[in-house]
N, C-alpha and C positions, 0 to 999 in steps of 0.2 A: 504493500500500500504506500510506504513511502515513497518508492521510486517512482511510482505513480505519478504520486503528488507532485516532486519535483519536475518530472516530465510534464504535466499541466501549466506548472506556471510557469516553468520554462516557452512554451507555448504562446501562453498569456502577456510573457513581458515581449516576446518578441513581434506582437503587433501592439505597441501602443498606444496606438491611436484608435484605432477600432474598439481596443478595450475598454477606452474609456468612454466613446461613444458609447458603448453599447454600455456598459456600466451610468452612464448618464441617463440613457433612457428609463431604466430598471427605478432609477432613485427618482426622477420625477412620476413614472409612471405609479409609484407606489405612495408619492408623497400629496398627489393629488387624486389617486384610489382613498388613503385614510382621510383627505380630508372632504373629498366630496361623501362620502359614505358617512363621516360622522355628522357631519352638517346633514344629511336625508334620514338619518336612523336620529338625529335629533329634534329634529322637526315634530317626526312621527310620534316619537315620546312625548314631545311637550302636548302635540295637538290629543292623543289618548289620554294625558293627563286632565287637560284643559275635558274631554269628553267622558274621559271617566270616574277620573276624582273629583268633579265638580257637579258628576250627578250618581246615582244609589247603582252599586254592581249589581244587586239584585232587589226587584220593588215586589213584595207582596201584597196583592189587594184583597179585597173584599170579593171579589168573585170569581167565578167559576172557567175553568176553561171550555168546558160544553156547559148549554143547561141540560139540568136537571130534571129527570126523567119523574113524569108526571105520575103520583101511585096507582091510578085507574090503570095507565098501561102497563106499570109494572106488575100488575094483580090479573089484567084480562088483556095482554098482550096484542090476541085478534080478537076482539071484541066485534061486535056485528055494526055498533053503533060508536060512533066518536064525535063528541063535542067539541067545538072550537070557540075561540074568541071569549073565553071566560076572561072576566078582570080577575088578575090574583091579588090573594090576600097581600092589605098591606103588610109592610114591617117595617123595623126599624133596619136602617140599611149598617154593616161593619164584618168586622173580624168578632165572631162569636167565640167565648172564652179565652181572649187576648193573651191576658196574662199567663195562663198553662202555656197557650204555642211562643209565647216570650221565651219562656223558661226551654222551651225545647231548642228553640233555633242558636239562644246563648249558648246552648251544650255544647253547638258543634267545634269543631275547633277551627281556629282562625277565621272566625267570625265575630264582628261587632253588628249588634242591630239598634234599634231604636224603632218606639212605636209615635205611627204620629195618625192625628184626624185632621184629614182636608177636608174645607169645604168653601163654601162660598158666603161673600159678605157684600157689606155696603160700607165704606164709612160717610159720614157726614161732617162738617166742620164748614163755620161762618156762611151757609147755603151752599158750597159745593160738595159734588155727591160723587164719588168714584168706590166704584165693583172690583174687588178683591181676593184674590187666592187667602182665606185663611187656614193656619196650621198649627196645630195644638202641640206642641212636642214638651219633652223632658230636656232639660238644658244640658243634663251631666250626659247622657246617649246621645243626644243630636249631636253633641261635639265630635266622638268618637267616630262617625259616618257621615260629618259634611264638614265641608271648608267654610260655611257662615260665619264662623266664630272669627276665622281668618280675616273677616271682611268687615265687623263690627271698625265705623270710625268715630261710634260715640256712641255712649254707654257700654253696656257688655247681655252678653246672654243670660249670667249666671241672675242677673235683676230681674227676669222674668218668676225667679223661684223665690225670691222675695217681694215680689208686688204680684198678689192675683189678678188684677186690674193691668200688668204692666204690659205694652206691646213695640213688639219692635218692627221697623217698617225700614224700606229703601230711602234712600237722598233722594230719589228721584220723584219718589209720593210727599216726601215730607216738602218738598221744593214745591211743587203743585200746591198744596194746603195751605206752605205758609209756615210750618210745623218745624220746632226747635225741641230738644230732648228737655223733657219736662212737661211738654205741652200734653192735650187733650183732644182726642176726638170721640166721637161715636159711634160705636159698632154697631151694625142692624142683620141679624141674620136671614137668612128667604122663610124661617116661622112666625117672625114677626119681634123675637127677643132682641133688647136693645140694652145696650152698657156701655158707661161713659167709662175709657179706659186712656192710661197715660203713656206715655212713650218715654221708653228706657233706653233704647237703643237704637241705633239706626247703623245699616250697613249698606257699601258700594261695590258690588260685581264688576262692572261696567258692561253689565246685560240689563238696557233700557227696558227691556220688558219688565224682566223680573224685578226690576228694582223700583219700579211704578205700580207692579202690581203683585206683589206678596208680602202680606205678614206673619209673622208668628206672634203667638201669646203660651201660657203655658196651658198644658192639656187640659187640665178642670174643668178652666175657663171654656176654652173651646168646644167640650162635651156640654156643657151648660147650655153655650147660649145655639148652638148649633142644635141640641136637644138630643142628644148619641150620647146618655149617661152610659157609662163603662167601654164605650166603645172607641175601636180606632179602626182606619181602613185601611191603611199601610202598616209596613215593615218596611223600613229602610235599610239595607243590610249591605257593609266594606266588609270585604276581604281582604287577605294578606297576600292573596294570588289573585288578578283580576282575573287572567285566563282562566281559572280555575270556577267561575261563576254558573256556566252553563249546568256542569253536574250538580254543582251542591243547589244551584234553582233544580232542577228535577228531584232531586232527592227530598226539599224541604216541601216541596209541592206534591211526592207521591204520601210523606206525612203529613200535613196538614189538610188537603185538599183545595185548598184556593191557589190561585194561577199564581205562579210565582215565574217571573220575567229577568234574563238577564240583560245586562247590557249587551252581550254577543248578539244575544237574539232579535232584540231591538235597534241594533246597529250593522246587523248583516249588508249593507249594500253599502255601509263607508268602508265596513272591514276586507269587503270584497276590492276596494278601488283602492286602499292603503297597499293589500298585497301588488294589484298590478304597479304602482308604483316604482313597488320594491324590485319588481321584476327586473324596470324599465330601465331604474339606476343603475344596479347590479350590474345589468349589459351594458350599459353607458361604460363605468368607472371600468369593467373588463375590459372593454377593447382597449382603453391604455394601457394597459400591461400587455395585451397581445399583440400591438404594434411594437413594444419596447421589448419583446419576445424573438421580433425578425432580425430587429439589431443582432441581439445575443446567434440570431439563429448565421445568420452573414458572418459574423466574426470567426464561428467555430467552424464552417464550412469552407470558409476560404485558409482558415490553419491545415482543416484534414485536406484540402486539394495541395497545400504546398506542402505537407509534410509526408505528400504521399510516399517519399524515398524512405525516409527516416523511417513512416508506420512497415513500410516492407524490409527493411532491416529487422526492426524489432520482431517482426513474426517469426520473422530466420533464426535470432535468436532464442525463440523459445516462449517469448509471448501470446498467449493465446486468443481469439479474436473479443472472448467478454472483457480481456484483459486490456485492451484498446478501447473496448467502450468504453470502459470507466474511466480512461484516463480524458475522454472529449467529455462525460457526464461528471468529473469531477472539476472540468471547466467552468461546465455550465451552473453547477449546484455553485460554484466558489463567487462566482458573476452574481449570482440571485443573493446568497448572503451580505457579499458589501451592497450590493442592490440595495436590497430590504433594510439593513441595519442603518444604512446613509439616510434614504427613502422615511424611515419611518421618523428619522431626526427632523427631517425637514417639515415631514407631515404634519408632526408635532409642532413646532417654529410655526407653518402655515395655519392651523387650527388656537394656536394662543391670538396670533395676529385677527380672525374671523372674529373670536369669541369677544374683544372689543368692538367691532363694529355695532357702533347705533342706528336704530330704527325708529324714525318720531314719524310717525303716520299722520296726518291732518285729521285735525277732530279730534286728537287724541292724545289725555295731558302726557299718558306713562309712557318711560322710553324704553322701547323696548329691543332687546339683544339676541342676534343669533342663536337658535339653540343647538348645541353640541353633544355630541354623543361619548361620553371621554372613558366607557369601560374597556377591557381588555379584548373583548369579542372583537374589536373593530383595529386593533393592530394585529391580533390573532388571524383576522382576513384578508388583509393587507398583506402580510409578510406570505401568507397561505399562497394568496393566487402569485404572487412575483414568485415564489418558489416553483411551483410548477408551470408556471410561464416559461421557467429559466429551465427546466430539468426535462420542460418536453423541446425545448427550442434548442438541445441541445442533442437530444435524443437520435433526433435523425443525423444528424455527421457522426455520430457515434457509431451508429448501425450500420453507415456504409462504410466506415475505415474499418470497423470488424471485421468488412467481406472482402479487404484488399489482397489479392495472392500475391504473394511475395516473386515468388517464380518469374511471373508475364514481366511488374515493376522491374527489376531489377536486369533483364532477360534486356527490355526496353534501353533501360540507360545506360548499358555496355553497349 
């Protein structure tokens, strides 16, 4: 193996210019492989974050995923006669025995849940009237399964647990009203109950909708004036694995029996356009390496075409032909290593330079920064494809200075 070696680089010094060219290709092609890849794998992160952590991995409702089969049919299946268009009994609409399926979905592991009751409101304040998402939650769980708390820029959540009356609302409803923390408005639910309640806090998404039209108050409150004593109609439930959302929504849904949704499932046609995406980079940032691949492949093919004497010496001496491969594939692996190792210096250099550029969008105060991808996966990819860029671009002069007969060579240049 040594002499091998030596024979390679021997090789190698004796075109230096090619070498380096071709070594030049290797290290931009890998330095702009890690950085367009972690700038699209960053991207991708921040935009799943923004889509996933900023709404519930899995939402349990209040209802069903088929309805529910009528007892008439379940008792006289083919009955001779069937009845339609009956009005059904009302009821009170929710998650029935909340708390037991509470107690069940905590069990799991790596699960945080939180129960909440949505519904709908009116507030009223100085004659103007604006329709509202209201939402009953527990302050210590809702934190645990939503970024709101992240969001609060006056008051805090935990004052909802000490004012019953307390409610927190968006900048953007409180702007409309008029509305400062401390102030008061009037809830009106669609039964007719009405409560004059105060605001504790107020928080900024910068999603105009939601921030015009959602409050929270704490659960009592909202079972009260909503009229759904005990009840709630959601599950809010973070994972510790998003991916992981789909089974454990089937699993808590084949237990409990109400639909339980995950984000995959709900999100199937962004998830479906993030992959082509991923596809499309992947080929993109590839083909640089496999153009900086022809380099490497030119350099070692124009060695095996001049060193054709030299390779038919060596067979004569007793070199075998895998034993000529390796020394054109110990070229090429040597080229892909300072390649990659240069390559990933730069790529690194390149991606700290991106990760300050700013972003000031119009319309918009926060300044926002490139997102980067900076784990290991993504030099591990980098250094991967320049390696076998380099090991196959190498492969063919390899394979044909292994088939060289020493005999005809040598026969030739006497």
């Amino acid at each position: 193996m040594g002499i091998q070696l030596d024979i390679a680089l021997t090789h190698l010094r004796s075109r230096t210019r090619q070498t380096l060219v071709s070594l030049s290709g290797i290290v931009l092609g890998v330095a702009f492989f890690l950085a367009v890849s972690s700038l699209m794998s960053g991207s991708e992160r921040d935009f799943l974050k923004r889509l996933v952590d900023n709404s519930p991995h899995i939402t349990v409702s209040d209802e069903f995923r088929t309805a529910a089969v009528q007892p008439a049919v379940l008792r006289w299946p083919h009955g001779a006669v069937s009845i339609r268009h009956i009005k059904p009994q009302s009821e009170t609409r929710g998650i029935r025995g909340y708390r037991e399926k509470l107690e069940f979905v905590e069990s799991l592991p790596g699960v945080r849940v939180a129960p909440v009751l949505t519904g709908s409101a009116v507030l009223t304040f100085a004659g103007r009237v604006q329709g509202v998402t209201l939402s009953g939650i527990l302050p210590d769980k809702m934190k645990g399964v939503s970024t709101i708390d992240e969001k609060i820029v006056a008051g805090s959540l935990d004052a909802l647990a000490a004012d019953p009356n307390g409610l927190v609302i968006g900048t953007g409803l409180a702007g409309k009203f008029g509305l400062r923390l401390g102030g008061t408005v009037s809830v009106v639910a669609p039964n007719g109950a009405n409560r004059v309640m105060r605001i504790v806090g107020l928080f900024h998404t910068g999603n105009a909708g939601y921030d015009e039209g959602q409050a929270f108050s704490v659960l009592k409150r909202a079972q009260l004036l909503l009229g759904r004593p005990n009840r709630v109609n959601r599950f809010i439930i973070q994972l510790g694995d998003p991916y992981a959302a789909r089974n454990v929504a089937m699993r808590i849904e084949q237990a409990l029996g109400y639909k339980s949704v995950s984000w995959i499932e709900a999100s199937e046609d962004i998830l479906s356009l993030l992959r082509v995406r991923q596809i499309i980079m992947y080929s993109v940032v590839s083909a640089i390496l496999v153009v900086a691949a022809f380099g490497i492949y030119n350099t070692i093919s124009t060695i095996a075409l001049e060193k054709t004497r030299d390779i038919a010496i060596l067979k004569s001496m007793g070199f075998r032909a895998r034993d000529l491969r390796r020394i054109f594939l110990i070229q090429g692996t040597l080229l892909g290593l300072a390649g990659s190792t240069t390559g990933l210096l730069c790529g690194l250099l390149l991606m700290r330079a991106l990760s300050h550029v700013q972003l000031k969008i119009p319309g918009v105060t926060e300044t926002t920064y490139l997102p980067l991808d900076w784990s290991a996966t993504q030099y591990a990819l980098a250094a991967g494809f320049a390696m076998g860029a380099s090991i196959i671009a190498a492969y063919l002069p390899a394979r044909r200075a292994g088939r060289v007969h020493p005999v005809d060579i040598l026969r030739g240049a006497a």
